[in-house]
Backbone as numpy.savetxt, mean C-alpha at the origin, in Angstrom:
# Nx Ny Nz CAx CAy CAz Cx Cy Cz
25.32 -8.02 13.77 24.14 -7.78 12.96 23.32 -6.69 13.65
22.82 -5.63 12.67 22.08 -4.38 13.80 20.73 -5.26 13.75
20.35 -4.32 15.18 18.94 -4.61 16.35 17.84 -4.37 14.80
16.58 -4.63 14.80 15.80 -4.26 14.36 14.59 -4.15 14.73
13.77 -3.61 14.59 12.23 -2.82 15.71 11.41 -3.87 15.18
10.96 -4.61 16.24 9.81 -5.50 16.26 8.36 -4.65 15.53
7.30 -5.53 14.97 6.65 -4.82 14.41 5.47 -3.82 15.19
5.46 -4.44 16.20 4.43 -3.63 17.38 5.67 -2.27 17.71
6.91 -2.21 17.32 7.75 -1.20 17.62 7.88 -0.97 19.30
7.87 -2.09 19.99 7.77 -2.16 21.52 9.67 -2.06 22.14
10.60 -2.88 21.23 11.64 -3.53 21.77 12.32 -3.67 20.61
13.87 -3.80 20.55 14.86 -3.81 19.31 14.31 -5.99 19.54
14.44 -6.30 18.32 14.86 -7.89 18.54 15.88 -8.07 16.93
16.12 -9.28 17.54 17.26 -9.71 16.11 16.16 -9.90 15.41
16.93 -9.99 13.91 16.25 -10.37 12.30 15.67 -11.38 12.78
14.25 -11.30 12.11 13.35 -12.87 12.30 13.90 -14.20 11.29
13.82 -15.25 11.77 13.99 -16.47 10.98 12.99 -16.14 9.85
13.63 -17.14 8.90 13.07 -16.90 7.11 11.87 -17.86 7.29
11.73 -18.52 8.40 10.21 -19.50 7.96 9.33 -18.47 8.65
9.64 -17.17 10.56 8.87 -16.51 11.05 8.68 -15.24 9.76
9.75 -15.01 8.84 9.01 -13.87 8.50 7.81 -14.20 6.98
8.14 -15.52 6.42 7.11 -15.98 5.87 5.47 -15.96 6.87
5.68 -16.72 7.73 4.75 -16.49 8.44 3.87 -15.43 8.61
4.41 -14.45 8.61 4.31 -12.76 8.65 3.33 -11.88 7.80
4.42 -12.63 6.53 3.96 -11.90 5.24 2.50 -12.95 4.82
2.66 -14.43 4.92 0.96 -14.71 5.00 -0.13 -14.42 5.69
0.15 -14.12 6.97 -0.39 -13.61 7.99 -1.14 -11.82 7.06
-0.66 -11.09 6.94 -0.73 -9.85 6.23 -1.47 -10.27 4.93
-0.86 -10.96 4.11 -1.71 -11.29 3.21 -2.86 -11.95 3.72
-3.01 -12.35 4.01 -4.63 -13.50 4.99 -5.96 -12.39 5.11
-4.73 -11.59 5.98 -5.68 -10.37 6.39 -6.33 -9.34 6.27
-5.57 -8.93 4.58 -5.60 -8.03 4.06 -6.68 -9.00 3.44
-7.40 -10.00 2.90 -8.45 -11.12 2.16 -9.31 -10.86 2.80
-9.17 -11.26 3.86 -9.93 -11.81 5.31 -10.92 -10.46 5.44
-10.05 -9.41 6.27 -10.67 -8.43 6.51 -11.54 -7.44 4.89
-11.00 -7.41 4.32 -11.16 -7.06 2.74 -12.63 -7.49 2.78
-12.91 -8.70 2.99 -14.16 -9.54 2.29 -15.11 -9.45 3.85
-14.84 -9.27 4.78 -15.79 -9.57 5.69 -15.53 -8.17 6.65
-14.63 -7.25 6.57 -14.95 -6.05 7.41 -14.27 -5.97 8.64
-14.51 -5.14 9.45 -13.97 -5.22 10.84 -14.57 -6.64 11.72
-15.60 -6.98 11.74 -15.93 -8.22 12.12 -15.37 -9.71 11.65
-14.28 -9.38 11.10 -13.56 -10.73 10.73 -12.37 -11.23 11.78
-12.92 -12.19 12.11 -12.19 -13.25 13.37 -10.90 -13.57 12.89
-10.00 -13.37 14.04 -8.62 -13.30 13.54 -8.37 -14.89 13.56
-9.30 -15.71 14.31 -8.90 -17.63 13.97 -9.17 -17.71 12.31
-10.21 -16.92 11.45 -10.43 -17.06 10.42 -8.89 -16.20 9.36
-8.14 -15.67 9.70 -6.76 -14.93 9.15 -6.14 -15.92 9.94
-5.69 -16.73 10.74 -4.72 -17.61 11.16 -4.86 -18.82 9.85
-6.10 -19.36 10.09 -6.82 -20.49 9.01 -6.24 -20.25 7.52
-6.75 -18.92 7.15 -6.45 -18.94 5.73 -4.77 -19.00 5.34
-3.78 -18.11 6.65 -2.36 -18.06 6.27 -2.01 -19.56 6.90
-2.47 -20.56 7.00 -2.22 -21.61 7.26 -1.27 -21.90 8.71
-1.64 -21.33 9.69 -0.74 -21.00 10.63 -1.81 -20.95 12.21
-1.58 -21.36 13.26 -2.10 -21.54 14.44 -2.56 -20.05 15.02
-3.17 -19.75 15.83 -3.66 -18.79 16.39 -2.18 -18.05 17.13
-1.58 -19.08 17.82 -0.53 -18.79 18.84 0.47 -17.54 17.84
0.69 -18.24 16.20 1.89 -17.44 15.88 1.10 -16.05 15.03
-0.22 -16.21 15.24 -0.54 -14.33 15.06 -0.49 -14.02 15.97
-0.56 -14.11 17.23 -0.46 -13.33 18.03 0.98 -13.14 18.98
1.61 -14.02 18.18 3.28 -13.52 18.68 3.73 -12.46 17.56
3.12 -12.83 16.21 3.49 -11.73 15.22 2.37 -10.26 15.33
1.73 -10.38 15.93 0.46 -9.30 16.18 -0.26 -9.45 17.60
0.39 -9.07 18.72 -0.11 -9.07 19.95 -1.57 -8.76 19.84
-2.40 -7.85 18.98 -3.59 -7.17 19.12 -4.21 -7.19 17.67
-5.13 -7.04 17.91 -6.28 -6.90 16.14 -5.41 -5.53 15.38
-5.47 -4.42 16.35 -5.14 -3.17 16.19 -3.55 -3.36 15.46
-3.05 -4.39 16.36 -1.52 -4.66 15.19 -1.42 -4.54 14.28
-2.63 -5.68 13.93 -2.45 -6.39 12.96 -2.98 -5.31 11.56
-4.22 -5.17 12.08 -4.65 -4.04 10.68 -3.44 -2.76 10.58
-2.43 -2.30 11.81 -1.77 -1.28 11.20 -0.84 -2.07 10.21
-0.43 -3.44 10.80 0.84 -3.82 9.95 0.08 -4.20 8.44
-1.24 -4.34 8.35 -1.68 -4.53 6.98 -1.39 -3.41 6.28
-2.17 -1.84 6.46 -1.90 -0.57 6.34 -0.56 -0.08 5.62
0.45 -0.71 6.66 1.71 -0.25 6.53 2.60 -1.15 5.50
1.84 -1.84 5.31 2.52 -3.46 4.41 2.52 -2.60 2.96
1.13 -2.43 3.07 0.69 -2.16 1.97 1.18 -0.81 1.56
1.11 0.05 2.00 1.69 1.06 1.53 3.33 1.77 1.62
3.94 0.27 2.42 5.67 -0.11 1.85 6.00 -0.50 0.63
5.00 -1.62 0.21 5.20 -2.17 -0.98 4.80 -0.85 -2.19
4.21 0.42 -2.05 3.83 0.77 -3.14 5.09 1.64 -3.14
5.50 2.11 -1.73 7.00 2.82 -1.63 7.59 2.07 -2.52
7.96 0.89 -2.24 9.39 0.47 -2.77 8.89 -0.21 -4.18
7.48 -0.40 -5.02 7.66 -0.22 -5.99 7.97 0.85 -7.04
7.99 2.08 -6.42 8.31 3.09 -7.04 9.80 3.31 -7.37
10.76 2.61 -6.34 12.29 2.30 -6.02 12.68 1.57 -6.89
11.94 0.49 -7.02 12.30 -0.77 -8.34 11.88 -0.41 -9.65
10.99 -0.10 -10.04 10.25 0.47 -10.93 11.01 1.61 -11.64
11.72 2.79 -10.65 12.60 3.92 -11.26 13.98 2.67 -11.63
14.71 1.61 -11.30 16.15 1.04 -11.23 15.75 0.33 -12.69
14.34 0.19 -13.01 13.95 -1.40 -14.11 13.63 -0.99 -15.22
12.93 0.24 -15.52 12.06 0.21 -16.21 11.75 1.68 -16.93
11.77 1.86 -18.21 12.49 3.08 -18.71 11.10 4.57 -18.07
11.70 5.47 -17.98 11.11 6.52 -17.06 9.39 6.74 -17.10
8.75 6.77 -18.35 7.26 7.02 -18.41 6.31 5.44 -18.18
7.07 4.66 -18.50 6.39 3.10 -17.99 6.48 2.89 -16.72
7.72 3.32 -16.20 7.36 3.52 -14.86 6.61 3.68 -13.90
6.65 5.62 -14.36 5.27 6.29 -13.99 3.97 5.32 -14.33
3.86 5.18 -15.25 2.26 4.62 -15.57 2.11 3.32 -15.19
3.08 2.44 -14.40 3.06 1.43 -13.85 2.98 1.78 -12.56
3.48 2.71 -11.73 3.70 2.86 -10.26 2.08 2.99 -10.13
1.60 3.81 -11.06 0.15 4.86 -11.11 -0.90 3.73 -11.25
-1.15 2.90 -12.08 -1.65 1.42 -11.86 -1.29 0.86 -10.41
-0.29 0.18 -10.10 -0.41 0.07 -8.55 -0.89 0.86 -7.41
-0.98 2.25 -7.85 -1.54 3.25 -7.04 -3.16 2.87 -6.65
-3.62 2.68 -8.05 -4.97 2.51 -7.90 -5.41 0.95 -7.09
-4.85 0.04 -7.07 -4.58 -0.90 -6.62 -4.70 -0.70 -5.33
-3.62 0.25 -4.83 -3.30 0.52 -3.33 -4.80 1.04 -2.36
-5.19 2.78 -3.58 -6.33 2.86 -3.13 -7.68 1.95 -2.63
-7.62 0.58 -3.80 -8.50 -0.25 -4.03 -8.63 -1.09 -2.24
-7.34 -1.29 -1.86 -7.40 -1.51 -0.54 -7.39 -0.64 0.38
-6.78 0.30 0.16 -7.30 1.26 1.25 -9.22 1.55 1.29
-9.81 1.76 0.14 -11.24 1.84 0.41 -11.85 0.50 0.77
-11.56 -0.54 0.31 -12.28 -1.29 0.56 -11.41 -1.66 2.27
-10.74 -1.64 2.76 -10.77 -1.94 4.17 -11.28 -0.72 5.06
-11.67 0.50 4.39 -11.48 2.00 5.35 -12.44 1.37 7.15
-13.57 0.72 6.85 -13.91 0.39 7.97 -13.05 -0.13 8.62
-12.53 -0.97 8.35 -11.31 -1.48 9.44 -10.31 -0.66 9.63
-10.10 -0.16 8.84 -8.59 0.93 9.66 -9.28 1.72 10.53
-10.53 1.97 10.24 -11.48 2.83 10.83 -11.30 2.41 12.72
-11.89 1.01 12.59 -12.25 0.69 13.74 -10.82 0.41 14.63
-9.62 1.02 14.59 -8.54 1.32 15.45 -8.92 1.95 16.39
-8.26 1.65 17.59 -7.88 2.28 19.02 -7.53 3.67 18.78
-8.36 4.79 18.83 -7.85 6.29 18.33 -7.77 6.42 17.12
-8.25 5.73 15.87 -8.64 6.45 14.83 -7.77 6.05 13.92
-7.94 6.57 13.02 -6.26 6.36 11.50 -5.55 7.81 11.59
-5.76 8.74 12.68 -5.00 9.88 11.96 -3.47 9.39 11.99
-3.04 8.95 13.23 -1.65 8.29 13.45 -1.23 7.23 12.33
-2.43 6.55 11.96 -1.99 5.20 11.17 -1.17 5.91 9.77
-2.10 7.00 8.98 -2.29 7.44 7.70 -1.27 8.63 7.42
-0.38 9.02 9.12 0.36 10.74 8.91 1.54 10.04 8.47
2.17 8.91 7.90 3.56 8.88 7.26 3.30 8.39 5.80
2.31 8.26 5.67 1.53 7.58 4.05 1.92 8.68 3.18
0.91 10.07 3.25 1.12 10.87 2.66 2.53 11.35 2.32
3.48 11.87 2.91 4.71 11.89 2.70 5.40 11.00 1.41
5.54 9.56 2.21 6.22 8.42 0.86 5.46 8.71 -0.31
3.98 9.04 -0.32 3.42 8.74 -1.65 3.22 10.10 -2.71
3.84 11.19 -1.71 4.07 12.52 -2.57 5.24 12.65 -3.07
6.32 11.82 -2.09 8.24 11.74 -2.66 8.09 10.69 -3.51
7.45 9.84 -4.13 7.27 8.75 -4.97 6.86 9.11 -6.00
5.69 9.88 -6.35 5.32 10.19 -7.37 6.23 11.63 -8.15
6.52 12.13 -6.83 7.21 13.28 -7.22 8.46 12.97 -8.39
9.60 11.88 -7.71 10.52 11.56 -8.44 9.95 10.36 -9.89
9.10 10.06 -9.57 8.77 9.31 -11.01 7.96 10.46 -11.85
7.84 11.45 -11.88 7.22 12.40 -12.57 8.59 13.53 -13.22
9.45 13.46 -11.95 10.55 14.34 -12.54 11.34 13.68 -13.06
11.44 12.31 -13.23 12.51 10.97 -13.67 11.98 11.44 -15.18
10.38 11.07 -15.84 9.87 10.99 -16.66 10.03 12.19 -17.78
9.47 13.50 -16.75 10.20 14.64 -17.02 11.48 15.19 -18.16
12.35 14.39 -16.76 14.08 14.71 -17.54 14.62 13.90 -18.99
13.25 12.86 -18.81 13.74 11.87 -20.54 13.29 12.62 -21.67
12.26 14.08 -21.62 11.99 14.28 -22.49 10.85 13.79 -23.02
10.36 12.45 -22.72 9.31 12.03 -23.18 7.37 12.85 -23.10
7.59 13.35 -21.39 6.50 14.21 -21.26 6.60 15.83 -20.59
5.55 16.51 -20.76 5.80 17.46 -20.11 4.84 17.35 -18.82
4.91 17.99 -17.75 4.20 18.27 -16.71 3.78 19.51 -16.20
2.63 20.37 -16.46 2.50 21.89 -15.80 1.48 21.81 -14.93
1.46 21.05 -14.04 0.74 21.24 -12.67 1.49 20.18 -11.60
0.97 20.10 -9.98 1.61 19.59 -9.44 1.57 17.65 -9.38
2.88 17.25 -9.60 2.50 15.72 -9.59 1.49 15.00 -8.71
1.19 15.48 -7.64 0.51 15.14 -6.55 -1.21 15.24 -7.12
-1.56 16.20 -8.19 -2.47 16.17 -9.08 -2.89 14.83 -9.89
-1.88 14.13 -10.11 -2.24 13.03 -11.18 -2.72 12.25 -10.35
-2.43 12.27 -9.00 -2.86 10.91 -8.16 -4.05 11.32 -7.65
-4.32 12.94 -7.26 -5.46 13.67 -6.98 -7.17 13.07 -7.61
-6.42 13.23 -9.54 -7.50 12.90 -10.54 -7.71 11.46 -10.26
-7.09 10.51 -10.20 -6.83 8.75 -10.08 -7.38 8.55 -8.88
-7.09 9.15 -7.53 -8.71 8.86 -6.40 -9.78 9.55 -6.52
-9.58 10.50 -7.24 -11.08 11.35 -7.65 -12.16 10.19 -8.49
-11.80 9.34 -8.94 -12.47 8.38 -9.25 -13.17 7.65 -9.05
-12.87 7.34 -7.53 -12.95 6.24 -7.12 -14.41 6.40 -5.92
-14.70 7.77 -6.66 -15.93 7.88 -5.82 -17.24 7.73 -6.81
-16.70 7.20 -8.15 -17.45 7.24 -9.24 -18.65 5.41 -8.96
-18.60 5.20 -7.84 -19.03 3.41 -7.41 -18.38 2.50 -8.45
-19.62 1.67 -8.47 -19.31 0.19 -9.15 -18.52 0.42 -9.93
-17.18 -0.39 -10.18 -16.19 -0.20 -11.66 -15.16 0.61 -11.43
-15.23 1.50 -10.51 -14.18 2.52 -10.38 -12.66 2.27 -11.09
-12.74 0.94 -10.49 -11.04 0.97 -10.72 -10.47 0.36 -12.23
-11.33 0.17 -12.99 -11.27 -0.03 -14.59 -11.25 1.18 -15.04
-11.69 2.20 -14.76 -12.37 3.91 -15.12 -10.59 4.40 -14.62
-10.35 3.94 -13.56 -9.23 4.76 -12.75 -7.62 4.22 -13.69
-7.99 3.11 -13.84 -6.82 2.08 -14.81 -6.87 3.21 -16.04
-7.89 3.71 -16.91 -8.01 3.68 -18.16 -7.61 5.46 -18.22
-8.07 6.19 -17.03 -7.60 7.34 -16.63 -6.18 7.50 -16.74
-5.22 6.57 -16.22 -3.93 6.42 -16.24 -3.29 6.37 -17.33
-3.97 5.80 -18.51 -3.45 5.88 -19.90 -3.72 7.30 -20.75
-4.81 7.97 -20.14 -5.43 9.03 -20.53 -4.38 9.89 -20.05
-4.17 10.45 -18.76 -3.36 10.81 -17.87 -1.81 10.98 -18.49
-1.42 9.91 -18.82 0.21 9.72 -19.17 -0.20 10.18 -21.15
-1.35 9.51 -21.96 -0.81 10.28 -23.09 -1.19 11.39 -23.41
-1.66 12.20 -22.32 -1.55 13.91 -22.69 -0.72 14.66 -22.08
0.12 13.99 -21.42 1.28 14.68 -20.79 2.56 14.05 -22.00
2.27 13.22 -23.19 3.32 12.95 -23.62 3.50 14.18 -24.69
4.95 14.49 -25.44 5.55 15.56 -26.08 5.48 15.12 -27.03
């Protein structure tokens, strides 16, 4: 069975047991609540509590606070990767798009509302945030040229634009992300043919 990189990326270890990587993924979810609702000042006994799990096994799954918010970070913006992966295999090409683009705003929704906490990392988010951009320009890219090739829409500016207009929103305050949802329908039916 190949090695796989622990999440602190310190040491290869074997695949985690299916009850440690549950653990994991509540842990992340907890925290992504936890911190969400109370900020960088949220006590990691209070993210053990909510994922129903002892202090001891966050901090075998997250040696440090700093872990833990990157592995939230990175959770989160895996899952929007690989909904774009499932999403192109399921689901016919422009629903796609306008489904990935809904989760997008979603994604943003946590990225702003935690920015203080990614904030308050050991050296900053530039390290946290330099592989984000990448996945989320090859993601949209191929669900725009997927959409593209059906014929259904046209596109004459760069895809990286639609997601441009969809956080441009989100500086609009209270409500944003109903405005940013409804943008997305706006968005997809004037690009349709």
């Amino acid at each position: 069975m190949p090695a796989i990189v622990a999440e602190t990326g310190d040491s290869p270890s074997r695949k985690p047991r299916a009850d440690a990587e549950r653990n994991r993924l509540r842990l992340l979810d907890a925290a992504k609540s936890v911190f969400g609702e109370h900020g960088p000042g949220a006590s990691l006994e209070e993210i053990a509590r909510v994922a129903g799990v002892g202090i001891g096994t966050l901090y075998r799954h997250f040696p440090t606070r700093d872990a833990l918010i990157e592995a939230v970070y990175r959770n989160e913006t895996g899952q929007l990767m690989d909904a774009a992966t499932r999403l192109s295999e399921t689901r016919p090409p422009v629903e796609a798009l306008r489904e990935w683009m809904l989760l997008f705003v979603d994604y943003l929704g946590t990225k702003y509302g935690m920015s203080a906490v990614f904030s308050s990392i050991a050296g900053g988010t530039t390290a946290l945030y330099a592989g984000s951009g990448t996945g989320v320009r090859e993601a949209i890219t191929t669900l725009t040229e997927r959409a593209v090739a059906s014929g259904e829409i046209r596109l004459e500016m760069e895809p990286l634009d639609l997601l441009r207009a969809v956080a441009g929103v989100a500086s609009a305050g209270a409500g944003w992300q109903d405005t940013a949802r409804r943008l997305v329908d706006i968005l997809i039916a004037g690009m349709r043919t």
